[in-house]
N, C-alpha and C positions, 0 to 999 in steps of 0.2 A: 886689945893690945896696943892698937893707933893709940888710942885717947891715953892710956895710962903712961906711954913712950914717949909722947907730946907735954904731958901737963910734967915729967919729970923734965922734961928739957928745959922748959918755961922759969921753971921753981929756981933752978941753976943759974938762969942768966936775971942782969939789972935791963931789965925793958926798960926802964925809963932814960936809960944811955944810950939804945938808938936811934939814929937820924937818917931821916927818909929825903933829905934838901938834894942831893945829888943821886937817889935815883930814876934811873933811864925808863922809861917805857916808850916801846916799838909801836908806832903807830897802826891801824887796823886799816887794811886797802882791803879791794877786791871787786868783784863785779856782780852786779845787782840786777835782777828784772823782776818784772811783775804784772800779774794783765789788768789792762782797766777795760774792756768785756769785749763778748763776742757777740756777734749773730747771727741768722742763717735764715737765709732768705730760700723759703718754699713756694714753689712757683704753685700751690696747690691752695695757700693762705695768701700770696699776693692777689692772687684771680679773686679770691673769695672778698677780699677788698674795695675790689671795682665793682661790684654788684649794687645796682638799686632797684628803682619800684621797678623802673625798665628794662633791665637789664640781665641777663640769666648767661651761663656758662653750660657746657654741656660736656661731658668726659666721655671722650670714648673707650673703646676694649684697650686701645692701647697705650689712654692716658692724654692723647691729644686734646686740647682745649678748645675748645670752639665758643666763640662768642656770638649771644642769638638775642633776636627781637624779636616781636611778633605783634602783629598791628591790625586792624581790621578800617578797611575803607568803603565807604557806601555810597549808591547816586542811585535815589530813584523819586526821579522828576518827569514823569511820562509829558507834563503839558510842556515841558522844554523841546520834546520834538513834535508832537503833536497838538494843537488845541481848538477845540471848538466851542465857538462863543455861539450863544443863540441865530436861528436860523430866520428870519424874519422876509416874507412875500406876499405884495397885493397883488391884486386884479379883480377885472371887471368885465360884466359884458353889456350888452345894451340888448335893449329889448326890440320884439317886431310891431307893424303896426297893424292893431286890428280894429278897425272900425267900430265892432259892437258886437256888445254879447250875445248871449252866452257861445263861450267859445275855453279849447283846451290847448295848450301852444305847451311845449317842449324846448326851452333854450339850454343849449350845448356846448360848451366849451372844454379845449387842453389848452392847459399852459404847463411851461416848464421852463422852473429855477434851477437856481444852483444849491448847491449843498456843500460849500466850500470853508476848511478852515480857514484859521487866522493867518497864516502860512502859504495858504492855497497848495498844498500837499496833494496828490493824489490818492481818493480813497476809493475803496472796492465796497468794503462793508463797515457799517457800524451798531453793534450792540449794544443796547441802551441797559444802564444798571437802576435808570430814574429818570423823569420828565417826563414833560407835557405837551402834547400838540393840540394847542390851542387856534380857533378857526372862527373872525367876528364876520360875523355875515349883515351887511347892510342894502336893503331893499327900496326903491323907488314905484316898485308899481304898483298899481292898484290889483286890487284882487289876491285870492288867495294862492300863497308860496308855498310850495315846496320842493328842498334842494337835499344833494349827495356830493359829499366832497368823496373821490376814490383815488386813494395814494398807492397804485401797485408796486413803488419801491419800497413801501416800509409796510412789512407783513408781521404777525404773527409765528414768532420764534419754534413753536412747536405743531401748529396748524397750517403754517404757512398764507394765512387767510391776510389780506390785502386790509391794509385800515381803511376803514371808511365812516365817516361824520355826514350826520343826516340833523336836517333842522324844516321848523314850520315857518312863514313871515306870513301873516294877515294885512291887506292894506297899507303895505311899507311898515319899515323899519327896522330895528336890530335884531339879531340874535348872537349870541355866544357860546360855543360849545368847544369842550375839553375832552382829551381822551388819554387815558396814563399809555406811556413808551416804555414801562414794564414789561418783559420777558417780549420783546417785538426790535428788530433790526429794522437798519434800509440799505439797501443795495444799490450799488452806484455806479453798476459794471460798462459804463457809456463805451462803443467802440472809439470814441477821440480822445479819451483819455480825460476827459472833463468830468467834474463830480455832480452834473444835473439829475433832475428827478422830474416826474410828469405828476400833473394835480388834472384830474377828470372834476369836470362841472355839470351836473343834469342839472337842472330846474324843471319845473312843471308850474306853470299860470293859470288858475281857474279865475274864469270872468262869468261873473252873470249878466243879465238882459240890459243894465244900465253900464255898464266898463268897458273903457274900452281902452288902447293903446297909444299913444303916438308914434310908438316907435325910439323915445328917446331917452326912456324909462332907462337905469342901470340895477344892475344886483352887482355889489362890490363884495369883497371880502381882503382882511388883513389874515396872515395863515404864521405863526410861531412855532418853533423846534423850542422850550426854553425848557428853564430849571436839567438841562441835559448831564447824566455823567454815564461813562461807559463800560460796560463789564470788557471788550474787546473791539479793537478798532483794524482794520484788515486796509493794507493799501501801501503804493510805492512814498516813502516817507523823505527821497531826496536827501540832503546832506545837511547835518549840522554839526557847529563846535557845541559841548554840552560841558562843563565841569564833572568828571567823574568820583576826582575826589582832592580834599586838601584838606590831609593831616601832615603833622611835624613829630617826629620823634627825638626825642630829647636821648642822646647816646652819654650815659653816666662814663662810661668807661672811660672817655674823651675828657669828660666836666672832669668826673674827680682827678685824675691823675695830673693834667693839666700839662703835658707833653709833645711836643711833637719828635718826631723823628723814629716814628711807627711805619713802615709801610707794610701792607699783608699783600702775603702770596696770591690767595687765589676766593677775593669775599666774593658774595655774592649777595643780589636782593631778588629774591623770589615772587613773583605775583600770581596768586594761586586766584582768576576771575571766574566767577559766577553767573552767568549773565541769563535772567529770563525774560527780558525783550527781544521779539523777534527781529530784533535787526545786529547786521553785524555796525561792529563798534572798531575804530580805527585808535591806539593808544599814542598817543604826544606827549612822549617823556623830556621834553625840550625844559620844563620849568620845575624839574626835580634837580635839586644843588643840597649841597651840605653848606651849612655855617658855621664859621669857628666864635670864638667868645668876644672877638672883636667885631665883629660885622663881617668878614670878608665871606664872600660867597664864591664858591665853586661849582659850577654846573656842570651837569652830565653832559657828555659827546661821546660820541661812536654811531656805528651803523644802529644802533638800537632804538636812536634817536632820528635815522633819516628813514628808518624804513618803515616807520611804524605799525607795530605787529598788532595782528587784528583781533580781536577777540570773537568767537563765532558766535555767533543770533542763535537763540532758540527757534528749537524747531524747524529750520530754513530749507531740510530736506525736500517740506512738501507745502504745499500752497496753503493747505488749512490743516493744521498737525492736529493728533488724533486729539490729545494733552497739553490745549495751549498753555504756554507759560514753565515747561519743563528745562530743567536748568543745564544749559550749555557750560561747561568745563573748560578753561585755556588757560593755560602756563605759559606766563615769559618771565625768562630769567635774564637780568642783567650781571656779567659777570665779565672779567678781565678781555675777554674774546671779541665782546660786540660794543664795551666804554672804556672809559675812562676812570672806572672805580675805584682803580688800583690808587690811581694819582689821586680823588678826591678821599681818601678814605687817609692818605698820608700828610693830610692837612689838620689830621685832630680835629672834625668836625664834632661841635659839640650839641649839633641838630641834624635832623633828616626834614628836610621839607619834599613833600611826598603832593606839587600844587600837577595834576594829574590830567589833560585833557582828552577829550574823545572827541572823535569825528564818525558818524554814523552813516555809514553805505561809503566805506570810500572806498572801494574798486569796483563798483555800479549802480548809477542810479536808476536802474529799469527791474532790478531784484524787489521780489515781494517783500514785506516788513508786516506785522503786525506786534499792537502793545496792548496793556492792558493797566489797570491804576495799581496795580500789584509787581506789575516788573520794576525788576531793580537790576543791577550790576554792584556786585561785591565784591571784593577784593583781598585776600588773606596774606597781606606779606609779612613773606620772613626774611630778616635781614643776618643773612651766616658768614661770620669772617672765622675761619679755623685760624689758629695761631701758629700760621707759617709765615715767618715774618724776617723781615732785615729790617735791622736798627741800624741809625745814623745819628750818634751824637745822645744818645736818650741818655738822659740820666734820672737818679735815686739818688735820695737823700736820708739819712739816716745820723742818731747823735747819741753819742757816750760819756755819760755822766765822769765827774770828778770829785765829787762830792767837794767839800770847803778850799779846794787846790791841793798841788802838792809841794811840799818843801823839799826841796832838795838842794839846799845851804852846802852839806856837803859832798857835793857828785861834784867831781873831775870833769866829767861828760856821759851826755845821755842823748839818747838817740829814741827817737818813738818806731815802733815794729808793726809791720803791716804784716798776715798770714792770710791767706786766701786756701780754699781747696772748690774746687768751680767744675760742678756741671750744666750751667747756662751756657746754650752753645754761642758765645759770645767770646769779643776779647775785652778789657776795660781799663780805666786809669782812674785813679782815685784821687781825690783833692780834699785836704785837711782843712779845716779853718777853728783855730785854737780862742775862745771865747770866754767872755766874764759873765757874773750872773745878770747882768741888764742887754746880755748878748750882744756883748760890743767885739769886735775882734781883736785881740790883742797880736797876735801875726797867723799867717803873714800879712804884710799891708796891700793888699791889691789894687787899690789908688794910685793910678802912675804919677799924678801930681803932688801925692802926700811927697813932701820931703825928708821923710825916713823911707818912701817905697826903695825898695833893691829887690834887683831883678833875679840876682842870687837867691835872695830867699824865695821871692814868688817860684822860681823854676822847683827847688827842692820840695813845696809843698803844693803843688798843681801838679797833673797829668803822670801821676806816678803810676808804671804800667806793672801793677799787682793781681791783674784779675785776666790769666791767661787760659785762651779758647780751651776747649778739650777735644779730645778728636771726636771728627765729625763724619759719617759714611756719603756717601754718593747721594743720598734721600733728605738728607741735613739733618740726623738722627744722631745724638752723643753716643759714643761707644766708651769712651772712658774719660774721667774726669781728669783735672788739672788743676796743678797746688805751685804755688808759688809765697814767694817770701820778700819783702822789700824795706830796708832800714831808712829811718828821715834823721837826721843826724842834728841836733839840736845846737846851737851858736848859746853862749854862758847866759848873754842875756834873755834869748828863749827859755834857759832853767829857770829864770831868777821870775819871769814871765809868768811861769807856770804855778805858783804859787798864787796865785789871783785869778785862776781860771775857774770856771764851773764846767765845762764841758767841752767836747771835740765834737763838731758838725763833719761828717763823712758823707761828700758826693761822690755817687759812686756814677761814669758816663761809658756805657755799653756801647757796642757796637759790631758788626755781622762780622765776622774775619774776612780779610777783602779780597781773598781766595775764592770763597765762595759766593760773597756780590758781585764778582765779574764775571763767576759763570752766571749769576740771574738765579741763583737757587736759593731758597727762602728755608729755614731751620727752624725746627721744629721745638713749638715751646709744650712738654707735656709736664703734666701736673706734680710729678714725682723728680723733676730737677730742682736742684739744691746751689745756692752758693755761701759758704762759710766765710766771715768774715771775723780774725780775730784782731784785737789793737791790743797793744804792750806795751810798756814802757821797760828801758833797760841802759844799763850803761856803768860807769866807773864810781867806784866813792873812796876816800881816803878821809878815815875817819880817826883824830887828835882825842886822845883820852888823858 
């Protein structure tokens, strides 16, 4: 009925006598927005971020994060406290005089060395795991020799039988003889505390009818401990510095984020020692520091470092343990209580230097000690910071495309829109930096010397306070989140600007609410807090048709 109503009205009139020169048309206003994006930052994918070879998180039941290392350290250098180099002893005796044979004479002699390391240590006993006691026998007298060298310190290990080297000399001259120090100790139990040993000499001189003596005859002998090494060494070992250990941990969290203004509640470094040498070990954390990416080093202090905690010796209960070599257990934890961790750990160290020394016997040198080529000292640490933390100044960075710019020839005014909804229990401010595709900044100009900088505009697009704390319990635990809303109000020529832009860089800089860094309480980052960030564009347009 439209169409047949219309085309009769049409028919009726001369169209070609109207004229459209004088009319009016109302121009088209109103107000416009639109988002150019969001994003949402999960504490659950940020963590998972910071992760590398070294690096691991750990979630507990109730979501809490905890950031963990785990390293192992090892020293086992037995000749660094103990060492013994071959044992080397002459002597000699002279002979009697006998006019003329036949005749049977008997020379007798003790002498007694030492049996002293490199060190001169005190030692009780030493088990041999190999070597040789070698014994050259050199003769000057006429007639026929025979000799017994009898060592009652160094016995057979399961018979208990005293070693003893037995040789012939005929009418002077040498002999050599060797005897293996397999499954055979020596015992060094001196009441002066000295590590001597006794060497028994018999000889026996047969002379016949034509021999006879002067009296100035010698039997010599050179007598060797060599090629020695030792299943077990028994004895007071006195004090030394030893390297226990020097590793570095490379902390990704630190590298990749590249931040400071982290400090954690309550980290700690764990040293979980192994120790199967029987001595106790004194630990010298004085040369454990962190490093940041620049060089600067932070070293450890606290009582942890004056008092150094001991690691206990195997076996130490009893003078000869049933199980040499069974592994002693000790835990020292460095943690806020006894250093300085808190402070070196708010530095963004982006290394652990772990240069580690020991001191052996150091609250007695009159305590027994025994090693063996098999003791070690191991070390298992873990380095645990839970993510209870206050932040200072930390900021994120984050950027929201534009794609080819935008035009907006006809907007009146426009203003960019900031939306937050935040359960980071943090407060924050946000700073824009509006950019071309070769990522030049187009404003604001934050060069105070630039002569278009204005401080108006810097203030408008720095420290915009959009990202409000949420409430927080007594424990530093979010109980409800917090939304907040904040407009940046654009100058003509920021629109005109905006058409050549490729994108919006958004720093976003956190920080603890300062209610709660003055009590000293540290809030809690767990894995399931969120903060929403949306950006929009919005404002006026009056549009001429």
């Amino acid at each position: 009925m439209f169409i047949i109503i219309s085309a009769s009205l049409f028919a009726s009139c001369n169209v070609g006598e109207l004229e459209f020169d004088d009319l009016e048309v109302t121009p088209i206003s109103g107000v416009f927005s639109f988002p150019l994006g969001q994003t949402t930052y999960l504490m659950r994918d940020l963590v998972s971020n910071q992760t590398g070879d070294s690096l691991s998180f750990q979630e507990d039941s109730t979501s809490l994060y905890t950031l963990l290392y785990y390293d192992t350290i090892t020293y086992s250098a037995p000749d660094d406290i103990v060492q013994i180099n071959d044992i080397n002893f002459n002597g000699s005796l002279t002979s009697i005089p006998i006019a003329v044979g036949p005749a049977s004479v008997n020379l007798i002699e003790s002498f007694q060395t030492e049996y002293n390391p490199q060190s001169s240590e005190q030692l009780d006993s030493v088990f041999y795991e190999s070597g040789d006691l070698t014994i050259t026998t050199t003769s000057t007298i006429n007639g026929d020799l025979s000799y017994t060298f009898t060592i009652a310190n160094t016995t057979n290990v399961n018979t208990g039988t005293a070693m003893t080297i037995a040789g012939n000399i005929s009418g002077g001259g040498s002999d050599m003889q060797t005897r293996s120090l397999i499954n055979h100790k020596t015992v060094l139990s001196d009441p002066s505390g000295s590590n001597v040993f006794d060497i028994d000499l018999n000889a026996v001189v047969t002379l016949n009818g034509a021999q006879s003596l002067a009296g100035t005859e010698t039997l010599s002998f050179d007598l060797t401990y060599g090629n020695q090494t030792f299943s077990l060494i028994y004895g007071k070992f006195g004090r030394d510095t030893i390297q226990v250990g020097n590793q570095s941990i490379e902390i990704d969290f630190f590298t990749q984020t590249a931040r400071e203004g982290i400090t954690f509640g309550n980290p700690s470094i764990s040293f979980d020692f192994r120790n199967t040498f029987g001595i106790p070990i004194g630990v010298d954390f004085a040369s454990v520091y962190g490093e940041d990416g620049n060089g600067d080093q932070t070293f450890l202090t606290g009582s942890v470092i004056t008092s150094d905690p001991v690691i206990t010796g195997s076996g130490l209960d009893t003078p000869t343990p049933a199980t040499p070599g069974e592994t002693a257990q000790t835990i020292v934890e460095i943690n806020r209580g006894n250093s300085n961790l808190v402070n070196l750990l708010s530095k963004s160290p982006q290394r652990l230097v772990f240069d580690v020394a020991g001191i052996s016997n150091p609250e007695s040198l009159t305590e027994g000690n025994y090693l063996q080529p098999t003791s070690s000292i191991s070390a298992y640490v873990a380095v645990e910071v839970p993510m209870e933390i206050q932040l200072e100044n930390f900021s994120e960075s984050g950027t929201f495309g534009l794609g080819d710019g935008l035009d907006l020839s006809n907007v009146d005014s426009a203003f960019i829109r900031l939306v937050t909804n935040n359960e980071l229990p943090f407060n924050g401010t946000v700073n824009l930096e509006v950019k071309d595709a070769d990522s030049v900044t187009l404003f604001p100009i934050t060069d105070t010397t630039d002569p278009l900088f204005s401080q108006e505009q810097f203030d408008r697009f720095t420290n915009i306070p959009v990202i409000k704390a949420p409430l927080i319990n007594i424990n530093g635990e979010v109980t409800d989140p917090s939304g907040a809303t904040q407009d940046i109000a654009l100058t003509p020529q920021e629109v005109e600007l905006l058409s050549g832009a490729s994108h919006v860089v958004i720093t976003m800089v956190l920080n603890t609410p300062v209610s709660q860094t003055s009590r000293d309480i540290y809030v809690k980052i767990l894995a399931n807090y969120t903060l929403n960030l949306k950006v929009g564009i919005g404002g006026k347009f009056n549009l001429e048709l």
